[in-house]
DRENDO-1510 file (C-alpha; in Angstrom, 1 decimal, always signed):
<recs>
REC; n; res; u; v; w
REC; 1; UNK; +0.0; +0.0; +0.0 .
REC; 2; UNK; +0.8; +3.6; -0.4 .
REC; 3; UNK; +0.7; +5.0; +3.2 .
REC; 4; UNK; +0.9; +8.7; +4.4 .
REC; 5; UNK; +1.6; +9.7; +8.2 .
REC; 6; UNK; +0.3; +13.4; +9.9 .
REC; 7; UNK; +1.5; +14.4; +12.8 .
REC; 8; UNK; +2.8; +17.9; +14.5 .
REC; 9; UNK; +6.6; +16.5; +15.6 .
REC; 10; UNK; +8.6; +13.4; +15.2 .
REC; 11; UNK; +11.4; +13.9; +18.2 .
REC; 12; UNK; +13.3; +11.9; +20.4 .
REC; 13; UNK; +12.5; +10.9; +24.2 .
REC; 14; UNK; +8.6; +11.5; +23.3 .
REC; 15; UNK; +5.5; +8.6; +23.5 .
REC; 16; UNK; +3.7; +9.4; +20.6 .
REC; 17; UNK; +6.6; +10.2; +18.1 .
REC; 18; UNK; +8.4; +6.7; +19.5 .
REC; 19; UNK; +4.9; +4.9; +18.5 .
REC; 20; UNK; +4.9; +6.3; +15.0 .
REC; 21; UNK; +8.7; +5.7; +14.2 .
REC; 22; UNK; +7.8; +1.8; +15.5 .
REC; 23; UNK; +4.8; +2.0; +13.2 .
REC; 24; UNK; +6.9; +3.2; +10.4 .
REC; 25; UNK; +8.9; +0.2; +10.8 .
REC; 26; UNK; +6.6; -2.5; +10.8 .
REC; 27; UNK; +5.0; -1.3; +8.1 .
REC; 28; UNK; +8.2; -0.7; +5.8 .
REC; 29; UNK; +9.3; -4.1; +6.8 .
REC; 30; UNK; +6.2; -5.6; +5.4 .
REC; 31; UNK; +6.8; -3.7; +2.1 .
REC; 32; UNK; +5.0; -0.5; +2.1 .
REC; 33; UNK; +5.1; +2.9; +0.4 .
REC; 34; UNK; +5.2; +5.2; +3.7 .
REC; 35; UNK; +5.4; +9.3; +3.9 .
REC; 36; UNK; +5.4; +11.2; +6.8 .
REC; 37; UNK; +4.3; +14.7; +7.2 .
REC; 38; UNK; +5.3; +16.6; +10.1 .
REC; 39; UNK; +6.2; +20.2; +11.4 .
REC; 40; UNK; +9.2; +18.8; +12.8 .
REC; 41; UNK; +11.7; +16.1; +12.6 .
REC; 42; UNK; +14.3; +15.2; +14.4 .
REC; 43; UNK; +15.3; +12.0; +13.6 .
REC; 44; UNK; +14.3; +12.4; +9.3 .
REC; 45; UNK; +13.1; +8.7; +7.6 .
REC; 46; UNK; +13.2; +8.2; +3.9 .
REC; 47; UNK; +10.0; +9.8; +2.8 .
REC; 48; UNK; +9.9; +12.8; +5.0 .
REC; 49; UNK; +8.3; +16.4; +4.1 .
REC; 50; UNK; +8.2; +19.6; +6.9 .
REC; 51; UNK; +4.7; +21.0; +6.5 .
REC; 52; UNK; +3.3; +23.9; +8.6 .
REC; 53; UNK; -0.1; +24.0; +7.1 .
REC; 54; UNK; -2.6; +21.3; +5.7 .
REC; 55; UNK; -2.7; +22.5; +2.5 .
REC; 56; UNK; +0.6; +21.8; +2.1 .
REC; 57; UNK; -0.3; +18.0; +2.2 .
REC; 58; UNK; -3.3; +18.1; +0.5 .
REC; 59; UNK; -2.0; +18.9; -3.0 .
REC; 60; UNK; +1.1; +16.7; -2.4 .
REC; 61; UNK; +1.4; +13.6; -4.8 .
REC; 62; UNK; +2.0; +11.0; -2.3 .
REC; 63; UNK; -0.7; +11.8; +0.1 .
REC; 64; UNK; -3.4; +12.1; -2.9 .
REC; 65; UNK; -2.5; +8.2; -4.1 .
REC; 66; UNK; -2.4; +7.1; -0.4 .
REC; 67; UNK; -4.4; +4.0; +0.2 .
REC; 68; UNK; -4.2; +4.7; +3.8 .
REC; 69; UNK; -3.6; +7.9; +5.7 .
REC; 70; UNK; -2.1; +7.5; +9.7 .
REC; 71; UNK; -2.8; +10.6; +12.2 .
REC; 72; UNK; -1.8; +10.4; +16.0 .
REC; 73; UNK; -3.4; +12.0; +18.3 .
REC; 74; UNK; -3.1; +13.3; +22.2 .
REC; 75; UNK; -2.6; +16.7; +22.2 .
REC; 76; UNK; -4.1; +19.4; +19.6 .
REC; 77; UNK; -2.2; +20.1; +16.5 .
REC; 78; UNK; -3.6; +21.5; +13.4 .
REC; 79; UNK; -2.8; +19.0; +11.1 .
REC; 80; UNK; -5.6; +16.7; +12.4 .
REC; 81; UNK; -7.9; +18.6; +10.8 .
REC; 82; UNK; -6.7; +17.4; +8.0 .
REC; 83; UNK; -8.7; +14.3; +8.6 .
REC; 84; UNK; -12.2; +15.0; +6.8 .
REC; 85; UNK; -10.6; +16.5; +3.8 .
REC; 86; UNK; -8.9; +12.6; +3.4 .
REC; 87; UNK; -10.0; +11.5; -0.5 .
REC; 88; UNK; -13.5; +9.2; -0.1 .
REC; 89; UNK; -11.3; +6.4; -1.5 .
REC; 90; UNK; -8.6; +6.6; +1.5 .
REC; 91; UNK; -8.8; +4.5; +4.7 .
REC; 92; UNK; -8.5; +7.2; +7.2 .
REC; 93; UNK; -7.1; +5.5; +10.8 .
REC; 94; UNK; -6.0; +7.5; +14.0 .
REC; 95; UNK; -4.0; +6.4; +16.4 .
REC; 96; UNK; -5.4; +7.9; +19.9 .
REC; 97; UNK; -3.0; +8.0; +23.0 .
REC; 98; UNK; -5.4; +10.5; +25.2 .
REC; 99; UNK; -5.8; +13.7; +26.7 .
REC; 100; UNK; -4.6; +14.8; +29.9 .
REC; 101; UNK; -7.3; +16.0; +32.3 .
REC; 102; UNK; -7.6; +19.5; +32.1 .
REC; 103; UNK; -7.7; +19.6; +36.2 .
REC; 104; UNK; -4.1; +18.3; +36.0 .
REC; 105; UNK; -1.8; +20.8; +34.3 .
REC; 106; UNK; -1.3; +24.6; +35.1 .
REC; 107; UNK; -4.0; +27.2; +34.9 .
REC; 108; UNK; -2.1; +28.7; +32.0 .
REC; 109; UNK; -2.2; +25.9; +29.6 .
REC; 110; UNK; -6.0; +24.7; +30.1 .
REC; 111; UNK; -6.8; +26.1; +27.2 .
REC; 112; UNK; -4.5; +24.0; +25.1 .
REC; 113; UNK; -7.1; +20.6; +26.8 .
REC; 114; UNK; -9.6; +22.2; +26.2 .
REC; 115; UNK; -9.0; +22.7; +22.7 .
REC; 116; UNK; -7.9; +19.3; +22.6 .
REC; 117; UNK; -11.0; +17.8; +23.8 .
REC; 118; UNK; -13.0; +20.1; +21.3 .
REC; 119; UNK; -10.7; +18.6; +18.2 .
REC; 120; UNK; -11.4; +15.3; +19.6 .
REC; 121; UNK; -14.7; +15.0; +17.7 .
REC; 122; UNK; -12.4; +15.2; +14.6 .
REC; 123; UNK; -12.4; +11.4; +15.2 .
REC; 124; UNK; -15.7; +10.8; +14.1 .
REC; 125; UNK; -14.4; +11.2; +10.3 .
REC; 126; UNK; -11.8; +8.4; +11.0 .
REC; 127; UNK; -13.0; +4.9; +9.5 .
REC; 128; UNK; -11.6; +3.5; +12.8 .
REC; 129; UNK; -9.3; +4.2; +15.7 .
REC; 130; UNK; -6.2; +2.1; +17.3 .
REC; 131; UNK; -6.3; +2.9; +21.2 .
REC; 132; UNK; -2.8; +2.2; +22.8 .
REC; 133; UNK; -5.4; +0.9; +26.0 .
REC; 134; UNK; -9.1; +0.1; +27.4 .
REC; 135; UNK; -8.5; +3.5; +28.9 .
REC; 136; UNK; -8.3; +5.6; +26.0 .
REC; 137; UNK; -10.9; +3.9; +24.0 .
REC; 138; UNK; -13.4; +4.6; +27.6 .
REC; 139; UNK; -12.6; +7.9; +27.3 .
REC; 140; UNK; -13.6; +8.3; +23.3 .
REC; 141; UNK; -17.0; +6.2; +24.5 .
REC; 142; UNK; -17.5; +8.9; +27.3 .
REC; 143; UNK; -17.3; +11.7; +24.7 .
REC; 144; UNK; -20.1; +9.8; +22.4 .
REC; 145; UNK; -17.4; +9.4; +20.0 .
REC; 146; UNK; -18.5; +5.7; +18.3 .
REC; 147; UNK; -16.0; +5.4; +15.8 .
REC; 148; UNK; -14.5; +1.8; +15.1 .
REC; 149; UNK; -12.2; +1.0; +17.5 .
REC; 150; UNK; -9.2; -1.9; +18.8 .
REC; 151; UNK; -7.0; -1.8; +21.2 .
REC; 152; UNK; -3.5; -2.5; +20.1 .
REC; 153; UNK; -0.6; -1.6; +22.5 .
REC; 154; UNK; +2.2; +0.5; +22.6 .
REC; 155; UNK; +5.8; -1.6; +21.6 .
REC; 156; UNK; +8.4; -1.5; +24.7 .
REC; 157; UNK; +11.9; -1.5; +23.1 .
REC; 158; UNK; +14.5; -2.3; +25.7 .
REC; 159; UNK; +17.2; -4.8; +26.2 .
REC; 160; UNK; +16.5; -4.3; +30.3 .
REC; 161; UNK; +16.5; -7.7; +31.9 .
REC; 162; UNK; +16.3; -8.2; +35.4 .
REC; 163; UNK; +19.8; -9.4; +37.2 .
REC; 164; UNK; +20.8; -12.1; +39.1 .
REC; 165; UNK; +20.2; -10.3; +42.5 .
REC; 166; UNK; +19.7; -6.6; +42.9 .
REC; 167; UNK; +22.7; -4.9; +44.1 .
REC; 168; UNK; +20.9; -4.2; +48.1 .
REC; 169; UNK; +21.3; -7.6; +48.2 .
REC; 170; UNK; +24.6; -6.8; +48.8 .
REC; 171; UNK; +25.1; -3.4; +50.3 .
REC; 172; UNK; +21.5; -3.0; +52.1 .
REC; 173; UNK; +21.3; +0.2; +50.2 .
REC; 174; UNK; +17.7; +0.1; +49.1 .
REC; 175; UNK; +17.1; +1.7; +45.9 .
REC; 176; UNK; +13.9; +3.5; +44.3 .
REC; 177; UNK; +13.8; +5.0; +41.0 .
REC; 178; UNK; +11.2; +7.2; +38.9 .
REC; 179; UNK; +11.0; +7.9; +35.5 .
REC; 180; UNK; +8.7; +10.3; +33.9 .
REC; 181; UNK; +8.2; +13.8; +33.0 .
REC; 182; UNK; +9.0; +16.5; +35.7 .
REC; 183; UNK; +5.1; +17.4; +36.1 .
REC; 184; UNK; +3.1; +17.3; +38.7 .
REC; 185; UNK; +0.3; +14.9; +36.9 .
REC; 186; UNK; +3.6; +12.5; +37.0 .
REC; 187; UNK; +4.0; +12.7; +41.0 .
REC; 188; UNK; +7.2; +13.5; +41.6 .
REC; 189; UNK; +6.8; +16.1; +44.4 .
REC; 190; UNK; +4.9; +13.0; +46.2 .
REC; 191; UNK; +7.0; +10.9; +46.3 .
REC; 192; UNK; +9.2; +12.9; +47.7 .
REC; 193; UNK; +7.0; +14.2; +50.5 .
REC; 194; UNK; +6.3; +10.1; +51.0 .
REC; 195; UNK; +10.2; +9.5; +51.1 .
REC; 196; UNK; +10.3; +12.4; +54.1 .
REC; 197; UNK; +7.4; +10.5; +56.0 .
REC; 198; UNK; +8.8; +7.4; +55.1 .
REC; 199; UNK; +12.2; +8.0; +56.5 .
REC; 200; UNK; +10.4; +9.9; +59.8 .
REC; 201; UNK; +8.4; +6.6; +60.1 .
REC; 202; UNK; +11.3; +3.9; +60.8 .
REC; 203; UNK; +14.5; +4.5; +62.5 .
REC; 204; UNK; +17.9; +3.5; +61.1 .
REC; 205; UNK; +18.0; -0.2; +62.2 .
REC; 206; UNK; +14.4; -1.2; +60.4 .
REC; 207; UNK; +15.5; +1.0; +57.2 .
REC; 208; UNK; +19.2; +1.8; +57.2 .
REC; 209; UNK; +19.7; +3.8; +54.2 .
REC; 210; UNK; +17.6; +4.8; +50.8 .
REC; 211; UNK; +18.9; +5.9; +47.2 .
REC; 212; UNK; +16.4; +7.6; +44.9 .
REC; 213; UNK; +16.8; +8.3; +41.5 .
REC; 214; UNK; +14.4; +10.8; +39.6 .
REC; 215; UNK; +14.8; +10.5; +35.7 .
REC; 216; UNK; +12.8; +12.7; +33.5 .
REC; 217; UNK; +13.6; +14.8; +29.8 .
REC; 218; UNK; +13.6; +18.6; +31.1 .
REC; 219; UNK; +12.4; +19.6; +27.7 .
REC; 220; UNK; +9.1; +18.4; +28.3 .
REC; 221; UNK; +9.3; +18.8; +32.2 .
REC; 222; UNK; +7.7; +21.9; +34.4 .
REC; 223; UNK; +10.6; +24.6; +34.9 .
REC; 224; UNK; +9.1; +25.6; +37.9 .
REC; 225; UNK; +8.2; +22.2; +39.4 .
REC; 226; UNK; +12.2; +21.0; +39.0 .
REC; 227; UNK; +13.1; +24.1; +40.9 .
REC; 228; UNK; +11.0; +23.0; +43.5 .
REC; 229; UNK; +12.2; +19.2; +43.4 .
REC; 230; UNK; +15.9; +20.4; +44.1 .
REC; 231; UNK; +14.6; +22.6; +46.8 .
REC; 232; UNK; +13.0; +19.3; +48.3 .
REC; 233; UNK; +15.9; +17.1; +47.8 .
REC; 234; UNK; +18.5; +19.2; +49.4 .
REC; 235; UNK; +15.5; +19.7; +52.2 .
REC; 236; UNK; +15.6; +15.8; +52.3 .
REC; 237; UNK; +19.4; +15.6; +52.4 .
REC; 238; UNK; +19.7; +18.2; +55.2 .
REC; 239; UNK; +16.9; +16.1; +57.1 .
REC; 240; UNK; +17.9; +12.9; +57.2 .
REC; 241; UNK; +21.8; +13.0; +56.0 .
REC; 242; UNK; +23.4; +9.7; +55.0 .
REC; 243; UNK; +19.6; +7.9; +55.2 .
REC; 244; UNK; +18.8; +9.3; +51.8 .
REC; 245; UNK; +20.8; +9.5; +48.6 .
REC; 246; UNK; +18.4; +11.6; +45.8 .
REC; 247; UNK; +19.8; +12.1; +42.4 .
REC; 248; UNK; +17.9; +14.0; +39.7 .
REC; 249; UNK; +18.6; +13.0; +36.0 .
REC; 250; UNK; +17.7; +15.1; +33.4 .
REC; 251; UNK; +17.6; +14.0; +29.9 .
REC; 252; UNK; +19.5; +10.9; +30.7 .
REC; 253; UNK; +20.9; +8.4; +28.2 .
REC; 254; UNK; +18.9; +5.3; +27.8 .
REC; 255; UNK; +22.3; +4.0; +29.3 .
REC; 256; UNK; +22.0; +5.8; +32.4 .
REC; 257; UNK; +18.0; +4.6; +32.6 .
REC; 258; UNK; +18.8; +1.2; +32.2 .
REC; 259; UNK; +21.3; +1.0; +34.8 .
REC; 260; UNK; +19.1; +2.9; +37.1 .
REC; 261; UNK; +16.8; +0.4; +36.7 .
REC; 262; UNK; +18.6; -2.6; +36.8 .
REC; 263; UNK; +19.7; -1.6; +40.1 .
REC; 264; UNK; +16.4; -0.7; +41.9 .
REC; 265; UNK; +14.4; -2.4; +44.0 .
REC; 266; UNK; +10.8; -0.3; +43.7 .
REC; 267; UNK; +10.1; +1.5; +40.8 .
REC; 268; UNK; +7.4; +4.4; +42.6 .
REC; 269; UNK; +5.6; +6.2; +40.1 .
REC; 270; UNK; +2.9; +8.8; +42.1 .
REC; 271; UNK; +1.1; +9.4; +38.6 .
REC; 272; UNK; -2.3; +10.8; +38.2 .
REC; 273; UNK; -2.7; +9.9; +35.1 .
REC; 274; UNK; -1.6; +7.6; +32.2 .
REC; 275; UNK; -3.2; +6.3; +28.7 .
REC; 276; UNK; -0.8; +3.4; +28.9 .
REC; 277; UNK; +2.9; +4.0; +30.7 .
REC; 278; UNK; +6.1; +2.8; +29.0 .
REC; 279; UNK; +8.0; +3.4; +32.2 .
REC; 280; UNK; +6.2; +0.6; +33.6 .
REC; 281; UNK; +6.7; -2.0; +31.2 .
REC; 282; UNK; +10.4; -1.0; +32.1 .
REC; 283; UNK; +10.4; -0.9; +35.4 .
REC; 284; UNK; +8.5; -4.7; +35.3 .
REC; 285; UNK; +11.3; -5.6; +32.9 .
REC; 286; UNK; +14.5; -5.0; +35.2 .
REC; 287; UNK; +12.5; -6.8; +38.0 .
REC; 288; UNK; +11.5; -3.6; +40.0 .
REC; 289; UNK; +8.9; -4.0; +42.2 .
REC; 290; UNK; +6.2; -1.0; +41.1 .
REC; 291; UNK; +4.7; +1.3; +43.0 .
REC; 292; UNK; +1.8; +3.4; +42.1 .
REC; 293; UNK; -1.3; +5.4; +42.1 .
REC; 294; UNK; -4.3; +3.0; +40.6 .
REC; 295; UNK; -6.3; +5.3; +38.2 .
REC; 296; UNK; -6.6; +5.8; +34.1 .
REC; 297; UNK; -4.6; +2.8; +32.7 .
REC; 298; UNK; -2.1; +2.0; +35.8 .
REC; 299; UNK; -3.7; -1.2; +37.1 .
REC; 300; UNK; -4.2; -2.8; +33.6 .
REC; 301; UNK; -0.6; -1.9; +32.5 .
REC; 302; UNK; +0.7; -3.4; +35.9 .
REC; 303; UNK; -1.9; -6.9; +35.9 .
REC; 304; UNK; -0.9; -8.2; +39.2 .
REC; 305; UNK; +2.7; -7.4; +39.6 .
REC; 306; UNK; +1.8; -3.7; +40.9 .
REC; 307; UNK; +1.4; -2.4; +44.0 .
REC; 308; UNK; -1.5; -0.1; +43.7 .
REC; 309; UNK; -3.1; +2.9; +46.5 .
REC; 310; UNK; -5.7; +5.8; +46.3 .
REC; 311; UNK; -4.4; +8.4; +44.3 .
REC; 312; UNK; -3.1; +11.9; +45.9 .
REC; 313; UNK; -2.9; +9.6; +49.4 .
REC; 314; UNK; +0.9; +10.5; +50.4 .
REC; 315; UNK; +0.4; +8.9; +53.5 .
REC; 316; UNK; -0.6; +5.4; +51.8 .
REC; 317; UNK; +2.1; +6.1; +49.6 .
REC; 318; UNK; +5.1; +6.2; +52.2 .
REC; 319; UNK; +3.6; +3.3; +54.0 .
REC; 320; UNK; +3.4; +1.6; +50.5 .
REC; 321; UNK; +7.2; +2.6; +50.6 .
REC; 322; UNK; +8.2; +1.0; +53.9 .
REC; 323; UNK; +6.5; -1.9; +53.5 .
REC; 324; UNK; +8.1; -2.9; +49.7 .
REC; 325; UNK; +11.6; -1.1; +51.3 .
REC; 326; UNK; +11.5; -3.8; +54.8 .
REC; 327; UNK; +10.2; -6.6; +52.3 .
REC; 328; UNK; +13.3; -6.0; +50.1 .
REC; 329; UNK; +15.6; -6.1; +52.8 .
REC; 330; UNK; +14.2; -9.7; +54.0 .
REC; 331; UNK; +16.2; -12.9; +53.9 .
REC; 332; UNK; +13.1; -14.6; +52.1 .
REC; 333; UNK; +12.8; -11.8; +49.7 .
REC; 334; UNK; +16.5; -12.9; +48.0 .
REC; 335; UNK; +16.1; -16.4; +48.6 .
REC; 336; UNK; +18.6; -18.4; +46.9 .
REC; 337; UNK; +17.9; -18.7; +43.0 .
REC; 338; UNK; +17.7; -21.8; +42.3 .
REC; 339; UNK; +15.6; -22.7; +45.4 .
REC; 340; UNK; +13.2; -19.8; +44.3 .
REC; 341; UNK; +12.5; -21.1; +41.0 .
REC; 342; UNK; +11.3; -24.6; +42.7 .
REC; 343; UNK; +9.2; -22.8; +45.4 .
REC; 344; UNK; +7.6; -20.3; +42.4 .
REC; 345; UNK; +6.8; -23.9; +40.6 .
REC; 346; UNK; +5.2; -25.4; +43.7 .
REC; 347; UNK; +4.2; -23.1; +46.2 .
REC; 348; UNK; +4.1; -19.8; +43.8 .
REC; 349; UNK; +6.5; -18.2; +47.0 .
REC; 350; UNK; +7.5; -14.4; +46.9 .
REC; 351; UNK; +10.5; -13.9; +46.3 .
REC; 352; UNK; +12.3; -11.9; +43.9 .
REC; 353; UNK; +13.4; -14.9; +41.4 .
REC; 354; UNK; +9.4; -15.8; +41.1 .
REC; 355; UNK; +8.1; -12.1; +41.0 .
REC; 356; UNK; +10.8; -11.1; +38.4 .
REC; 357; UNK; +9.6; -14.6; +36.4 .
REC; 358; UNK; +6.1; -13.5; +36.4 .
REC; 359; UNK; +7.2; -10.1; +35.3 .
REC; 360; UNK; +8.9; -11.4; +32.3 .
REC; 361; UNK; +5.5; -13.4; +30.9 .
REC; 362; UNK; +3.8; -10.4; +31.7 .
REC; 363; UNK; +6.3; -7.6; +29.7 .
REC; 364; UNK; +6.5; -10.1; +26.7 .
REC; 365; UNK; +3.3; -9.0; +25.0 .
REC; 366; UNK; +4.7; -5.5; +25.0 .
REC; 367; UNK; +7.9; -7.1; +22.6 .
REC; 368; UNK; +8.1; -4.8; +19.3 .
REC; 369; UNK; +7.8; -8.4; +17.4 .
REC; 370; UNK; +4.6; -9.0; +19.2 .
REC; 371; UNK; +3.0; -5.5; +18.7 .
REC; 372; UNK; +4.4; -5.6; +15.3 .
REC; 373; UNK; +2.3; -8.7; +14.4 .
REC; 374; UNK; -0.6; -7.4; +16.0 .
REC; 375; UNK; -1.0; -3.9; +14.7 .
REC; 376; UNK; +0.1; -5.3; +10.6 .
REC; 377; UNK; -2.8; -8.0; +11.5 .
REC; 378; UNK; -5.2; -5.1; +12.3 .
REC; 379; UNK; -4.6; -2.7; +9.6 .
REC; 380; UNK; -5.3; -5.7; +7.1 .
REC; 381; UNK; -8.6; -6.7; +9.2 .
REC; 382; UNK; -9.8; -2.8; +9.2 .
REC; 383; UNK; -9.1; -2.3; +5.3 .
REC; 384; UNK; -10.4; -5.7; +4.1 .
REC; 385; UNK; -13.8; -5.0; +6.3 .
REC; 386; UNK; -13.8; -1.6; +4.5 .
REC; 387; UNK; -13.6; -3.2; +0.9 .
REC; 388; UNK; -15.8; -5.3; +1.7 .
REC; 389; UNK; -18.4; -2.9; +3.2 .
REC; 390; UNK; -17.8; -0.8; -0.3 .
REC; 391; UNK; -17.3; -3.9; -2.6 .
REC; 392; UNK; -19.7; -6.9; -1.5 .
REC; 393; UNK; -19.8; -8.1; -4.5 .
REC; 394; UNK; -16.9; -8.2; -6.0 .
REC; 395; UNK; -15.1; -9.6; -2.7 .
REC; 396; UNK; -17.7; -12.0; -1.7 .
REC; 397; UNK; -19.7; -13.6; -4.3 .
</recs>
């Protein structure tokens, strides 16, 4: 097929534009024609063109022989209203990652949701959308939007595996780790206030000493809230000295991410809201135990390897915390590998050989191979119902 792809940006480090460039892989791979359009590209594929207005597109060669045109959407961008001008011949598909709540980001940028939400009804020109989650295709049924719709989600590309033993199984030195924008709908200033309770909570002989890692890209983070974090942390440090290590990384390397990982014990994400969350694929990946606020998509992306509490309850939080930190620490928790792996068979025992076997089953359906299969099958299925619906005859009798 002859394929064309609208969307504001392409760039590194970002959800949406990482979904498209794995999109653009399977489908290239399976022998496609593919074009993207864009505003902006950081990482240029063959069969790129910068646009800055729809009419740019609509004339262009490429996109007026397209069999199928691709939009993604989860944040307003002109170039989705590209959608009902699409030729009547054209399978039109978006790809919908959701909106963040308006109630969730500054005062100053509600109007950017709220224009988001009012372009959202641009989806009822699609012929059908892909959700990355149950959440996001809820949220289209809330709106009335009935469109077509199937789940298919997001790809997880990482070569984290979880090791041997953690290194506190060693040094006692229990380590937590977040990953996620600097925003407050992300939690970070939480779990920081948990850590403080936390640490207030148990004395040095229950929980000896913690490391915490905050990764996030600062070019989509808050400037004001990552002032604020390094005002808490050196709060924190001044507090409870040696007890607490906490290291803020911004725009990491995948490098330093993976080894951040690899090396925690809970993965605490204080999120109020996700439409599917990569970082806990990850964090399941490297055999963190995860930690995290159950609402939107976080209790289906975690199954039953997560650790979920009321959302906004710091308290819960940093007794969440303190109970995974002491559980860590236990001499049942690291359990010698090869006895774990015959008490997971018979007795299905917690430890952290059985919990990180369980997480492995559970991140292989996120595998790019997996995903790849699955989204190539559903493109098929939505253009053969679609020729069939315009040409009964012809494909039927």
């Amino acid at each position: 097929m002859k394929i064309s792809y609208v969307h504001s940006v392409c760039v590194r480090h970002d959800a949406i534009s990482n979904a498209i460039r794995d999109e653009l892989s399977f489908l290239k791979q399976a022998g496609h024609d593919i074009h993207l359009f864009a505003a902006r590209c950081e990482e240029v594929p063959a069969g790129f063109t910068q646009v800055d207005h729809i009419s740019q597109i609509l004339l262009h060669p490429h996109f007026q022989q397209s069999d199928l045109v691709v939009f993604h959407f989860g944040i307003y961008y002109p170039l989705l209203d590209l959608l009902p001008l699409v030729p009547a011949w054209t399978t039109r598909i978006v790809v919908f990652h959701n909106i963040t709540p308006r109630e969730l980001v500054a005062a100053g940028d509600r109007w950017l949701i709220d224009r988001s939400f009012a372009q959202l009804s641009n989806l009822r020109w699609a012929d059908h959308v892909l959700c990355d989650s149950q959440t996001n295709l809820d949220v289209l049924r809330q709106r009335h939007i009935e469109t077509p719709a199937t789940v298919v989600p997001l790809a997880v590309h990482s070569d984290l595996k979880s090791p041997l033993s953690k290194p506190s199984f060693k040094d006692d030195l229990i380590r937590m780790a977040f990953i996620g924008r600097f925003a407050r709908s992300k939690g970070p200033q939480d779990l920081l206030d948990a850590a403080d309770r936390m640490l207030v909570r148990h004395d040095v002989a229950v929980l000896p000493a913690v490391q915490i890692d905050l990764v996030g890209n600062l070019a989509f983070s808050d400037p004001v809230l990552v002032d604020e974090l390094r005002i808490q942390i050196k709060m924190l440090h001044a507090r409870h000295g040696a007890r607490v290590r906490v290291c803020l990384h911004g725009n990491a390397t995948d490098k330093i991410k993976h080894n951040i990982l690899e090396g925690a014990d809970l993965f605490v994400l204080p999120t109020y809201h996700e439409g599917f969350c990569v970082p806990i694929v990850e964090a399941l990946a490297a055999g963190c135990r995860v930690l995290t606020y159950a609402n939107s998509n976080t209790p289906a992306v975690c199954a039953d390897l997560g650790h979920l509490i009321s959302t906004a309850d710091i308290d819960a939080l940093a007794q969440g915390m303190s109970v995974l930190a002491i559980e860590c620490r236990s001499p049942a928790w690291r359990r010698d590998v090869s006895m774990a792996h015959a008490l997971a068979r018979e007795n299905h025992a917690d430890t952290y050989h059985a919990f990180a076997a369980r997480a492995v089953e559970h991140v292989r359906q996120f595998a790019p191979p997996v995903v790849a299969r699955r989204f190539l099958s559903t493109v098929d299925t939505i253009r053969h119902t679609l020729a069939v619906r315009h040409y009964p005859v012809e494909l039927t009798g």
